[in-house]
Backbone bond lengths (Angstrom), bond angles and torsions (degrees), N, CA, C in turn:
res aa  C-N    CA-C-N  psi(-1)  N-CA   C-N-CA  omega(-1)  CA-C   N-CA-C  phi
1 X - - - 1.440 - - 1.523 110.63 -
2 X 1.620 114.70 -23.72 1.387 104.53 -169.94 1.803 101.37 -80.20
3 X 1.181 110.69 6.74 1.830 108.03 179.52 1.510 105.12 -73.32
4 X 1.577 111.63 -38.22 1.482 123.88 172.25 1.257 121.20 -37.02
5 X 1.569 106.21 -38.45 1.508 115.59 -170.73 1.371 107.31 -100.44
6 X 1.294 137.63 10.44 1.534 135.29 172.91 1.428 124.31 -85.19
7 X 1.215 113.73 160.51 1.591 107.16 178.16 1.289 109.59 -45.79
8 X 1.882 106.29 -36.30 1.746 79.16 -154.79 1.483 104.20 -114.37
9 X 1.318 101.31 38.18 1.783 111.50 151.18 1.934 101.57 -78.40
10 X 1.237 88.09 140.80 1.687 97.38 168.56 1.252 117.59 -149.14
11 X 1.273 114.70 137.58 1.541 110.72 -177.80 1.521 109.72 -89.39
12 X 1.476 117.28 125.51 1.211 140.59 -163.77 2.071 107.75 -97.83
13 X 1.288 96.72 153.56 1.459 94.98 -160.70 1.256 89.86 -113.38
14 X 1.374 133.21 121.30 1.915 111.63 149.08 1.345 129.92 -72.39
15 X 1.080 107.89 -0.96 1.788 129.94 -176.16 1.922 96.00 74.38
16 X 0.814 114.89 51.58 1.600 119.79 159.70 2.080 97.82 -112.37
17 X 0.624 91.94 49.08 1.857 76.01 -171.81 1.811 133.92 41.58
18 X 1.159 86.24 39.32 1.273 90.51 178.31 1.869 120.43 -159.08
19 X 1.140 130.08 163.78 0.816 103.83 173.78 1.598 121.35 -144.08
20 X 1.444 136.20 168.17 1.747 115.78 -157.25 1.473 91.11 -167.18
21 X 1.708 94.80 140.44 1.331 128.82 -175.67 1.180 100.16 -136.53
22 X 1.951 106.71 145.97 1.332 118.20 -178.47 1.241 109.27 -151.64
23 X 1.449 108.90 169.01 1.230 132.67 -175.22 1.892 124.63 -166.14
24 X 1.142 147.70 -170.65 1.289 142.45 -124.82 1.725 95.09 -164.62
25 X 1.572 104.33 126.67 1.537 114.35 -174.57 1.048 108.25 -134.79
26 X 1.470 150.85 133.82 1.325 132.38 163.30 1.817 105.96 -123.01
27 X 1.257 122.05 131.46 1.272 114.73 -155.06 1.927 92.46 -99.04
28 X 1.184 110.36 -179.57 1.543 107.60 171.97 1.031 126.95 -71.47
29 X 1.161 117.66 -50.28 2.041 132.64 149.83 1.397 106.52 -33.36
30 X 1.237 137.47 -38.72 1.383 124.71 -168.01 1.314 113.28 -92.77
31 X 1.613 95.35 156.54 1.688 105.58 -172.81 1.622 110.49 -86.56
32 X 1.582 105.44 -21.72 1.423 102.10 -167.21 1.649 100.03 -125.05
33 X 1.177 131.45 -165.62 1.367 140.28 154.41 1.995 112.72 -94.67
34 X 1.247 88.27 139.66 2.018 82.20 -179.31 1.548 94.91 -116.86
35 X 1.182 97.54 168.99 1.765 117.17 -177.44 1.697 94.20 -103.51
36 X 0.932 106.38 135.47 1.909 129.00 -162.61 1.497 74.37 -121.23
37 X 2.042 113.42 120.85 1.636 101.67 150.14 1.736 95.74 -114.75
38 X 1.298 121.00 176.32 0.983 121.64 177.28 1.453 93.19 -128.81
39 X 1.275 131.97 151.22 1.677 163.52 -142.04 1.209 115.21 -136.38
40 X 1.101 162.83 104.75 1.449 137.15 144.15 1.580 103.94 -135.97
41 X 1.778 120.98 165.70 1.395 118.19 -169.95 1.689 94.19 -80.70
42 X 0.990 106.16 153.58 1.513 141.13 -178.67 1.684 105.17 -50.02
43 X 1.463 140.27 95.70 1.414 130.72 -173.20 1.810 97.15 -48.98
44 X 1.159 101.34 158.64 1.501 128.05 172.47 1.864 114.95 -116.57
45 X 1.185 100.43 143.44 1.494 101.98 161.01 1.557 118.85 -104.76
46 X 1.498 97.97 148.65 1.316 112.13 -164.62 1.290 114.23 -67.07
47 X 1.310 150.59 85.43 1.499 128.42 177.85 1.597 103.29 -68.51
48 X 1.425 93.29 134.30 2.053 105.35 174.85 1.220 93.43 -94.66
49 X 1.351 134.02 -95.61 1.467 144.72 -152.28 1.438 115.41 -120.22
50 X 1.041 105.88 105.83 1.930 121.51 -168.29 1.714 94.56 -63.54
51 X 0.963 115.99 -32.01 1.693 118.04 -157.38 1.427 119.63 -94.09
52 X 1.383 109.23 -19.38 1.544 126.65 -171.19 1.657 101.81 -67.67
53 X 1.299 84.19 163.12 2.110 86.57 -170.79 1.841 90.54 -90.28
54 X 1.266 96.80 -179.69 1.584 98.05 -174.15 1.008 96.46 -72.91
55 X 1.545 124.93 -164.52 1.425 155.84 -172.15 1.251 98.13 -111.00
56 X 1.239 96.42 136.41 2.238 92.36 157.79 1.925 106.58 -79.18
57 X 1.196 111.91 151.73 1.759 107.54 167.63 1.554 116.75 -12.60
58 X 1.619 110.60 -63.18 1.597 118.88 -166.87 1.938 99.31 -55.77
59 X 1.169 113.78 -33.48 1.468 106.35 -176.00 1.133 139.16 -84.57
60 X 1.567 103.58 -3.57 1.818 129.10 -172.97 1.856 85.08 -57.96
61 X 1.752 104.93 128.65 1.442 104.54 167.21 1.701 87.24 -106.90
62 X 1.723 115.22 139.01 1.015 153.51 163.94 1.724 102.02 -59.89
63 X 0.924 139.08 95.26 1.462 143.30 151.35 2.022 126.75 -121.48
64 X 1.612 105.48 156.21 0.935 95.64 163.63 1.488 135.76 -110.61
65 X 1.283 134.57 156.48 0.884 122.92 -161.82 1.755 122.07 -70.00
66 X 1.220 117.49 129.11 1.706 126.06 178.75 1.736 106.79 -46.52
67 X 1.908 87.93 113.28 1.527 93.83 167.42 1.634 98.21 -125.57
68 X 1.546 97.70 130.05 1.836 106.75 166.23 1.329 128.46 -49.70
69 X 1.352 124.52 -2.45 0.878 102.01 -149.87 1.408 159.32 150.24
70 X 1.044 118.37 -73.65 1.654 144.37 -102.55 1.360 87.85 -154.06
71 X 1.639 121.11 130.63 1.592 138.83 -178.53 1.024 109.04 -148.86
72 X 1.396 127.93 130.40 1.470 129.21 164.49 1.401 111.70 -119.04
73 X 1.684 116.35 125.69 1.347 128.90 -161.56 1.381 104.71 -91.18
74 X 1.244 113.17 84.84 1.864 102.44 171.15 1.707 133.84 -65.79
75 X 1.070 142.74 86.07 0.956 110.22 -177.83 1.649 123.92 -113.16
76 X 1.541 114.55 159.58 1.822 107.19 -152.89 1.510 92.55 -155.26
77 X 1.387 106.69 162.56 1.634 123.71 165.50 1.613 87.06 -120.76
78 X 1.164 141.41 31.21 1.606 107.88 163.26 1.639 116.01 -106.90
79 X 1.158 120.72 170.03 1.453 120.73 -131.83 1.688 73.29 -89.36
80 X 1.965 94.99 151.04 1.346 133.91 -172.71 1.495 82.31 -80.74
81 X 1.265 140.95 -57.44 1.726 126.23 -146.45 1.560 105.62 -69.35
82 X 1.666 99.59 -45.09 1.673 102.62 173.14 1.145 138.87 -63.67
83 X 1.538 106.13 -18.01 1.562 113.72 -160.79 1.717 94.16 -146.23
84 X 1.472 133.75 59.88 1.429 140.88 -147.92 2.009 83.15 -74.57
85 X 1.795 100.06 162.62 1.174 81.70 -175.29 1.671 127.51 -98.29
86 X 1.985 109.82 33.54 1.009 101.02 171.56 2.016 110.36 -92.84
87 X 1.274 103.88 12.59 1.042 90.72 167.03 1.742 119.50 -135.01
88 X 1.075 106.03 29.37 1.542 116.12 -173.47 1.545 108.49 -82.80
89 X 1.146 126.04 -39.90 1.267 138.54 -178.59 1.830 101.54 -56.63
90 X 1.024 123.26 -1.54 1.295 125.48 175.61 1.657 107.21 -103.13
91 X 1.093 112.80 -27.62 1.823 102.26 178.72 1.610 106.53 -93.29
92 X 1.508 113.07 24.65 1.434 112.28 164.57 1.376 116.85 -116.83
């Protein structure tokens, strides 16, 4: 789980609106190791004012994009090649 938290974890988009990162847990009780994906909807950027003229450089405001929130913890033993995890979040 601590790979989740490294730089070079990245959360990957399938372009369904959402987006999911994973990694590999095996608990003491268990016989095997499972694939942990993690889920959440895709952050958005805020549009303020559709109509306003651009900014010059000095005025670009630095923000990040609005995330709800919101995580869904998958966890599975079925095989990564068959079921990759931009599309696993669909058989839940």
């Amino acid at each position: 789980m601590h790979c989740m938290k490294s730089h070079e974890a990245r959360w990957k988009s399938p372009g369904d609106g959402c987006e999911v990162i994973e990694s590999k847990l095996k608990l003491s009780g268990w016989s095997q190791e499972r694939w942990i994906v993690l889920v959440r909807p895709k952050p958005r950027l805020e549009l303020k004012d559709l109509n306003a003229p651009l900014p010059s450089s000095e005025e670009w405001e630095v923000t990040s994009p609005h995330w709800e929130g919101k995580i869904a913890v998958l966890v599975t033993s079925l095989n990564q090649i068959a079921y990759p995890r931009e599309s696993i979040a669909k058989f839940y």
